[in-house]
C-alpha positions, 0 to 999 in steps of 0.5 A: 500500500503506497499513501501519504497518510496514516490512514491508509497505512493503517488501511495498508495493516488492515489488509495485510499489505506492506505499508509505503509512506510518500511524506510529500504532502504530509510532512508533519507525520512522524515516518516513525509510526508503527504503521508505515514499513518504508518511506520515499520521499517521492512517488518517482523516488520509489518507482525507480527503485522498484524499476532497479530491483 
């Protein structure tokens, strides 16, 4: 699950998905949430580096 809020890392849990938190438009969130699995700073950031792997 790939989001900028914690409600949808928490819908991300909520399904049993692997949480992505993209802080662009929500820079107050604390990236250290128990919620969220990974963070990038962009949506291009991390799709170049899905594009790598």
């Amino acid at each position: 699950m790939v989001g900028n809020t914690l409600s949808d890392m928490q819908f991300g849990r909520g399904i049993g998905a692997k949480t992505i938190f993209l802080p662009t438009t929500r820079p107050e969130v604390n990236i250290n949430d128990a919620c969220i699995d990974g963070v990038y700073p962009s949506l291009i950031t991390l799709a170049q580096t899905l594009a790598i792997q």
